[in-house]
BALOBA-1460 file (C-alpha; in Angstrom, 3 decimals):
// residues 210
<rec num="1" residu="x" x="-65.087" y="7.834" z="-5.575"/>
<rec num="2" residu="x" x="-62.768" y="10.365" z="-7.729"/>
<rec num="3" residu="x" x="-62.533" y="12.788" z="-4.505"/>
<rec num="4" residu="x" x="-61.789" y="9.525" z="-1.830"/>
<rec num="5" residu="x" x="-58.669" y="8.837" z="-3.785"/>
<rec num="6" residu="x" x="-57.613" y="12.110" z="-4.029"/>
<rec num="7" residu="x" x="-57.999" y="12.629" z="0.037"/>
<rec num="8" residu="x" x="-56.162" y="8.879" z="0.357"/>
<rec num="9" residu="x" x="-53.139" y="10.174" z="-2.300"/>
<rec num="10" residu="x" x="-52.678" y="13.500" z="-0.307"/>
<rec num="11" residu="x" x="-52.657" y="11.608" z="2.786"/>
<rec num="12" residu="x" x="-49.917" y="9.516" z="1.866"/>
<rec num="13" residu="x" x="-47.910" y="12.119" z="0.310"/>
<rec num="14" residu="x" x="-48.340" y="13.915" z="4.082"/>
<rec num="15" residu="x" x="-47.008" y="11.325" z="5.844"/>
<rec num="16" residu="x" x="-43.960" y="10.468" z="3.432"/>
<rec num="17" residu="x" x="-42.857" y="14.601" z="3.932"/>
<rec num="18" residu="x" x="-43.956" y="13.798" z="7.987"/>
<rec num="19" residu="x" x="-40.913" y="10.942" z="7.747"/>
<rec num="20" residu="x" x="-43.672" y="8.374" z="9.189"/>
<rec num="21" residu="x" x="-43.310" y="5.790" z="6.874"/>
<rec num="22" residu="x" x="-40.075" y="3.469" z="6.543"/>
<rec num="23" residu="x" x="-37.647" y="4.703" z="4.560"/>
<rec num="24" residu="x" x="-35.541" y="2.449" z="2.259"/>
<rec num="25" residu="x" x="-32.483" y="1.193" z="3.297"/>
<rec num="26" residu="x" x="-29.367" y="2.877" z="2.338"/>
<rec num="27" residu="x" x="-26.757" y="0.492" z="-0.216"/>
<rec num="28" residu="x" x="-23.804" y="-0.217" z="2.074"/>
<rec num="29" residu="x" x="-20.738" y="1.849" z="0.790"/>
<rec num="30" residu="x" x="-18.694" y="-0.063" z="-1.859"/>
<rec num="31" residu="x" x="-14.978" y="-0.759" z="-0.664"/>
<rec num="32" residu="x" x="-12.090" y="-0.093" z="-2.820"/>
<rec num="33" residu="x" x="-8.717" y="-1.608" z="-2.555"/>
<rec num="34" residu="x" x="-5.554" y="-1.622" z="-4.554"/>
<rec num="35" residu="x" x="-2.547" y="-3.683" z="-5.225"/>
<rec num="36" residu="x" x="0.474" y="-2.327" z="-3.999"/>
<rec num="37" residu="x" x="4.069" y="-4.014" z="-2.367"/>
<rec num="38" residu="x" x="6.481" y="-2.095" z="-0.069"/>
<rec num="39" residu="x" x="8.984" y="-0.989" z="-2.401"/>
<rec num="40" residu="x" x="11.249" y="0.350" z="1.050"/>
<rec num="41" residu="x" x="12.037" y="-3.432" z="2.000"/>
<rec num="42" residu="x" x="14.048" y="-3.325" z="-0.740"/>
<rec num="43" residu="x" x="17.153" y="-1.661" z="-2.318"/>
<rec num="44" residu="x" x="16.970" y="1.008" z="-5.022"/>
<rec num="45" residu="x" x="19.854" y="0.555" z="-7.608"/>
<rec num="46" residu="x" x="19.980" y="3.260" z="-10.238"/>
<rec num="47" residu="x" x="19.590" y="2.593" z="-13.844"/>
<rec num="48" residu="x" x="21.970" y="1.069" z="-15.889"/>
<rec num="49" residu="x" x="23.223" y="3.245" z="-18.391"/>
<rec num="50" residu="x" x="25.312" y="0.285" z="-20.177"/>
<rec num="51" residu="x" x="22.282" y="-2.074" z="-19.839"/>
<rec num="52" residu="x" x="19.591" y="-3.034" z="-22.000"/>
<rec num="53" residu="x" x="16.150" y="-1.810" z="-22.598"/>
<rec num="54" residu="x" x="13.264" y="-3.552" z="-21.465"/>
<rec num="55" residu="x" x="9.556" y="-2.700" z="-22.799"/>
<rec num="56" residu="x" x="7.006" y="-3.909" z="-21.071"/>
<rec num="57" residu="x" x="3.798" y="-4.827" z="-22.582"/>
<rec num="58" residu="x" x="0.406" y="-4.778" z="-20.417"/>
<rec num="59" residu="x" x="-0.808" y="-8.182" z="-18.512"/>
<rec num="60" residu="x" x="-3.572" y="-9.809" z="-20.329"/>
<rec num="61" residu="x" x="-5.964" y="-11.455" z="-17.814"/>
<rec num="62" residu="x" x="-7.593" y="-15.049" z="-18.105"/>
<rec num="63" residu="x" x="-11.028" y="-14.829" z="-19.112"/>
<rec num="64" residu="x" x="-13.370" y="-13.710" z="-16.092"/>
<rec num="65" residu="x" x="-10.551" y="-11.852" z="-14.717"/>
<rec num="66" residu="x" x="-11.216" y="-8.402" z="-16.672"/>
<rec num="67" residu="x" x="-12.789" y="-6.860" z="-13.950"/>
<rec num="68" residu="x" x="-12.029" y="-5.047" z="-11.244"/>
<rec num="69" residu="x" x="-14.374" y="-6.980" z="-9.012"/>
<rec num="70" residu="x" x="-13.013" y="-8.954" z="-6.306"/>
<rec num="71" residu="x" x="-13.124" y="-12.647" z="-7.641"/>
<rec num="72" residu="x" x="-13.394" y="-15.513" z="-4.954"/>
<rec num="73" residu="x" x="-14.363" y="-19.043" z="-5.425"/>
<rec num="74" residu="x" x="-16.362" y="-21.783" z="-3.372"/>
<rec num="75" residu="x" x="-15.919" y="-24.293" z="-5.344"/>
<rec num="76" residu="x" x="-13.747" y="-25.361" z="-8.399"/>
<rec num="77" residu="x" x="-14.554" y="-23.651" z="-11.987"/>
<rec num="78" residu="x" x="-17.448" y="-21.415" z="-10.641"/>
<rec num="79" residu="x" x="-16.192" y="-17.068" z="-9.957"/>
<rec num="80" residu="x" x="-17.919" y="-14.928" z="-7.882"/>
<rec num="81" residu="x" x="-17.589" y="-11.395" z="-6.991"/>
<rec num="82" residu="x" x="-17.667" y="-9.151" z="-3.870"/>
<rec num="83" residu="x" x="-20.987" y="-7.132" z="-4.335"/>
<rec num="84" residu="x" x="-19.896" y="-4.094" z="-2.141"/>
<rec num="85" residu="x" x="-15.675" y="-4.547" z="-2.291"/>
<rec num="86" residu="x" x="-13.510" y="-3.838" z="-5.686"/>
<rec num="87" residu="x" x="-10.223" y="-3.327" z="-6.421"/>
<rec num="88" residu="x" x="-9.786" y="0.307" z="-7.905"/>
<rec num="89" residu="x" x="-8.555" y="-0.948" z="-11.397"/>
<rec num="90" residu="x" x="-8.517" y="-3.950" z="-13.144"/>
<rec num="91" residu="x" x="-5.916" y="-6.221" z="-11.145"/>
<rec num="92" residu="x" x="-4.031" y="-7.362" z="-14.254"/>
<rec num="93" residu="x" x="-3.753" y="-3.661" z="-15.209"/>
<rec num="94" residu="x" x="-2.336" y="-2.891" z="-11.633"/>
<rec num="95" residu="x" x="0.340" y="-5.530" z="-11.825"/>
<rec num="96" residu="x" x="1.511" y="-3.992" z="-15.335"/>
<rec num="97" residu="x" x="2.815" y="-0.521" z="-13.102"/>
<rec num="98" residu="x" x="3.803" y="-2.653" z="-10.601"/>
<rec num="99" residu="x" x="6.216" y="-4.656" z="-13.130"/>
<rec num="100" residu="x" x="7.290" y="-1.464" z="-14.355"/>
<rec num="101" residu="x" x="8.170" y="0.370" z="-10.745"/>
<rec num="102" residu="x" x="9.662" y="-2.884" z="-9.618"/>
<rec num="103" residu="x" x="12.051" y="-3.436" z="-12.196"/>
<rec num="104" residu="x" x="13.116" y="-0.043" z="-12.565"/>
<rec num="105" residu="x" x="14.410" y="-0.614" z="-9.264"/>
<rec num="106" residu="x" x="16.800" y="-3.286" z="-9.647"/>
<rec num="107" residu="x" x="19.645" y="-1.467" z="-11.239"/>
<rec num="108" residu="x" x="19.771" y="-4.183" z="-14.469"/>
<rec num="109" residu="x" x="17.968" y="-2.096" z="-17.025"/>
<rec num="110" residu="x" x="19.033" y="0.971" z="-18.974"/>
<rec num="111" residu="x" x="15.167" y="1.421" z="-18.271"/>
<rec num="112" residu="x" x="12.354" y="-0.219" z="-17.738"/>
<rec num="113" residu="x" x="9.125" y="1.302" z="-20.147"/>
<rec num="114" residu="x" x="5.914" y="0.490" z="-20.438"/>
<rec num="115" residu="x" x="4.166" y="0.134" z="-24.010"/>
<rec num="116" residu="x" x="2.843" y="1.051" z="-25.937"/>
<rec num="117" residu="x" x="5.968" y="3.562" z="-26.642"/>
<rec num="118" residu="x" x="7.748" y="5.191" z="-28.898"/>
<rec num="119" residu="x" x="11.181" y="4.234" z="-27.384"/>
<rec num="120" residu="x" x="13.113" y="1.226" z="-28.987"/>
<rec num="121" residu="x" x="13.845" y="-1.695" z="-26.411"/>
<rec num="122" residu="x" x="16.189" y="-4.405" z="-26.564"/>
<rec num="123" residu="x" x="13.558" y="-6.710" z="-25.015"/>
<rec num="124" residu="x" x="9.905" y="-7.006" z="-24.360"/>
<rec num="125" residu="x" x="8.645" y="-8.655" z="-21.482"/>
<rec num="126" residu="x" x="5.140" y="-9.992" z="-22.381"/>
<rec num="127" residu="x" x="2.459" y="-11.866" z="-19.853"/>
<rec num="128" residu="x" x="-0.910" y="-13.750" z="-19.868"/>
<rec num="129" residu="x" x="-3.190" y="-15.475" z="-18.206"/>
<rec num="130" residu="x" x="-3.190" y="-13.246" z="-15.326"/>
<rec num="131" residu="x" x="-5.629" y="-14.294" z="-12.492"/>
<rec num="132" residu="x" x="-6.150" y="-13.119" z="-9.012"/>
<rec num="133" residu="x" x="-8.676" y="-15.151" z="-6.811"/>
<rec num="134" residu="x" x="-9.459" y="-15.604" z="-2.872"/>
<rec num="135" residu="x" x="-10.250" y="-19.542" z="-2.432"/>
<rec num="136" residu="x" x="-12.736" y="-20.691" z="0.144"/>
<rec num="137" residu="x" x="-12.554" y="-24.255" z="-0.505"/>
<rec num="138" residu="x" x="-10.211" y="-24.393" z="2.928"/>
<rec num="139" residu="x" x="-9.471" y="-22.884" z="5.935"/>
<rec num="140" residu="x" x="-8.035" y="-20.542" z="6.038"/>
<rec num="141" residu="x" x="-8.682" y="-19.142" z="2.381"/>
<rec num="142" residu="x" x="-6.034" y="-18.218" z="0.589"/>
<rec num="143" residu="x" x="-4.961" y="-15.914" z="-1.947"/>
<rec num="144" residu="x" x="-3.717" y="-17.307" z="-5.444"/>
<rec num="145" residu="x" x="-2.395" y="-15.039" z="-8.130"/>
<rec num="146" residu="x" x="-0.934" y="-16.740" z="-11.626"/>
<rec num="147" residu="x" x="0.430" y="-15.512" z="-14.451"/>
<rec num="148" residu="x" x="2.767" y="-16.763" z="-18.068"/>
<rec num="149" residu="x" x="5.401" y="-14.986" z="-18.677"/>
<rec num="150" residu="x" x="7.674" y="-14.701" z="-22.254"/>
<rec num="151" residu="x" x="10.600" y="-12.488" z="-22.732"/>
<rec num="152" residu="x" x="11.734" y="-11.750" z="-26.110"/>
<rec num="153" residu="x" x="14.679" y="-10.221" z="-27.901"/>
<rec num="154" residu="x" x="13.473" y="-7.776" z="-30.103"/>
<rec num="155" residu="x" x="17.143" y="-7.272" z="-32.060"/>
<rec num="156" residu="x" x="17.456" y="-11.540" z="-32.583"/>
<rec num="157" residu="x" x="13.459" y="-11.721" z="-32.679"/>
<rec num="158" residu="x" x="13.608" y="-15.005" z="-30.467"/>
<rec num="159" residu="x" x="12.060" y="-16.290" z="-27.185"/>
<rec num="160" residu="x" x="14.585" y="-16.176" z="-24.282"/>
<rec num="161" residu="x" x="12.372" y="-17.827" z="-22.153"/>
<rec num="162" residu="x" x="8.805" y="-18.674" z="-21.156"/>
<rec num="163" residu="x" x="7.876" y="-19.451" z="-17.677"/>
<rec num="164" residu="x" x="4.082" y="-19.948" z="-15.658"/>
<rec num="165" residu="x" x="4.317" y="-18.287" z="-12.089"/>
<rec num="166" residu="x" x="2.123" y="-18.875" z="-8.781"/>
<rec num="167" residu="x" x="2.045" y="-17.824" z="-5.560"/>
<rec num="168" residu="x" x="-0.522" y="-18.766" z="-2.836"/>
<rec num="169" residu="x" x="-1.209" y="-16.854" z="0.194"/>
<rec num="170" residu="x" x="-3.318" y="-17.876" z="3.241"/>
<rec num="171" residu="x" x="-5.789" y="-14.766" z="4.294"/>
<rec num="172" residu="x" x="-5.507" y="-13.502" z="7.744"/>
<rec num="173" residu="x" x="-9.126" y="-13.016" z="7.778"/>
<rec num="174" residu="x" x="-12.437" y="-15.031" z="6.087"/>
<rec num="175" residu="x" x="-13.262" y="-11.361" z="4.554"/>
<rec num="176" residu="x" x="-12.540" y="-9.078" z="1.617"/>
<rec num="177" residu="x" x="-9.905" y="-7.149" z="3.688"/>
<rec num="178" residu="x" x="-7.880" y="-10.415" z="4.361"/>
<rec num="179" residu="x" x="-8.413" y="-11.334" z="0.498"/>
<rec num="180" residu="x" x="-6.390" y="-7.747" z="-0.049"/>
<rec num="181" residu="x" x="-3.498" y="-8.221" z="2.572"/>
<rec num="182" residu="x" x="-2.967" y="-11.915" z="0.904"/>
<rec num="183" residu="x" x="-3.087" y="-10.495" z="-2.558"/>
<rec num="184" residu="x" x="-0.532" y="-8.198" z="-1.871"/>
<rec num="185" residu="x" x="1.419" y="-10.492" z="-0.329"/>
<rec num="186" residu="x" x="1.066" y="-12.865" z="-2.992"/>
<rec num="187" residu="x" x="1.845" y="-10.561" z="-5.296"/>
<rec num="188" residu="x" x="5.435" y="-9.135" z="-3.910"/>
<rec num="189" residu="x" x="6.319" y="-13.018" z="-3.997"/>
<rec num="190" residu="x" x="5.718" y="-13.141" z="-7.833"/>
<rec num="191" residu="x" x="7.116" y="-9.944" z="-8.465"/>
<rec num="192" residu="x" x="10.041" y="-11.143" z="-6.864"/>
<rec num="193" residu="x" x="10.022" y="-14.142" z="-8.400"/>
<rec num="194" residu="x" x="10.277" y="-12.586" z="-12.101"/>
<rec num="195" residu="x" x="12.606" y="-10.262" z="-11.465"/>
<rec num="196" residu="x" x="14.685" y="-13.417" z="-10.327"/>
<rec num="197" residu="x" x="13.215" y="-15.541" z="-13.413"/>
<rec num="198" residu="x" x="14.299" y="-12.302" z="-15.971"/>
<rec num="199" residu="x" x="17.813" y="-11.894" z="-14.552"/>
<rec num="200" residu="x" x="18.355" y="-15.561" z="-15.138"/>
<rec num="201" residu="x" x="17.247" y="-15.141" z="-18.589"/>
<rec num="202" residu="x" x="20.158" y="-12.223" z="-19.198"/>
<rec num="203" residu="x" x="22.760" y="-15.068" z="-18.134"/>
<rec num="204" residu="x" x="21.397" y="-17.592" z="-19.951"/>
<rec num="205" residu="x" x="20.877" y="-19.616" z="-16.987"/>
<rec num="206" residu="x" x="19.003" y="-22.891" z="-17.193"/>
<rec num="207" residu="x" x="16.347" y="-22.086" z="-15.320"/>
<rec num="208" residu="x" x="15.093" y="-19.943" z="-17.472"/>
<rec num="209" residu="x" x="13.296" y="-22.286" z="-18.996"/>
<rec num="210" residu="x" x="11.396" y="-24.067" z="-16.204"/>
């Protein structure tokens, strides 16, 4: 009995080195995507030097947004992820350089930094309730990215403004890939949108407060 399991053992091993029996699938590679905007459709003003300082504290993301996983929804309250597409970093985390490079740009600033930091600003720009999610409950999906934004004057230590932004984006594509070319997309719109929203706040424009 001993010796026919032995011979049955060795005969399996043989034909697992022959390649004869089915080998397990290989996991299909896992996608990775980033956030990004084309920073050449726009101008590049230098810095400042007579302006103020803006710091620039990092995006904190709505609870079951701290991943990096690619969140889309079916239906209303219920996230799901990708299993084999991600973004490379946490998406709120990505917006935070992409506030930074973005506003550097526009020539308002003395500069633009991103805490934590050891330099003194004149203002910190502070956002929440960051969220980044392909919907599927039409067609096409689309792309929806919120976030709350608050500046503050650190020298006065008041509120200049507060404002919720949104920007929806229909996907070219029922896939992850056409998830990512909305998102950035919708993303550039609410980039644009707060740099708008923050130069409104410097003039004390009404709007700022919407």
């Amino acid at each position: 009995m001993f010796l026919g399991v032995r011979q049955a053992a060795c005969v399996l091993l043989a034909l697992m080195v022959a390649g004869c029996l089915p080998s397990r699938p290989e996991s299909p590679p896992v996608r990775t995507y980033r956030l990004s905007v084309d920073l050449d459709r726009s101008e590049v003003h230098p810095p400042n030097s007579q302006g103020p300082i803006l710091l620039v504290s990092m995006p904190l993301a709505k609870p079951g947004y701290e991943t990096a996983g690619m969140i889309y929804v079916k239906r209303p309250y219920e996230l799901e992820q990708y299993a084999v597409n991600q973004w490379a970093d946490q998406p709120a985390r990505m917006f935070a350089s992409l506030l930074v490079e973005t506003m550097s740009r526009t020539g308002y600033w003395r500069a633009v930094v991103p805490l934590p930091a050891s330099v003194e600003g004149d203002f910190r720009l502070d956002s929440y309730g960051f969220a980044l999610q392909q919907e599927f409950m039409q067609e096409p999906s689309r792309i929806r990215a919120t976030v709350r934004a608050q500046l503050l004057d650190l020298k006065d230590l008041r509120v200049v403004g507060t404002r919720r932004f949104e920007a929806v984006e229909n996907a070219p594509s029922e896939d992850a890939y056409g998830g990512v070319v909305a998102a950035n997309q919708a993303i550039t719109r609410l980039l644009d949108d707060m740099n708008g929203w923050l130069r409104a706040c410097m003039q004390h424009a009404p709007e700022c407060h919407r």
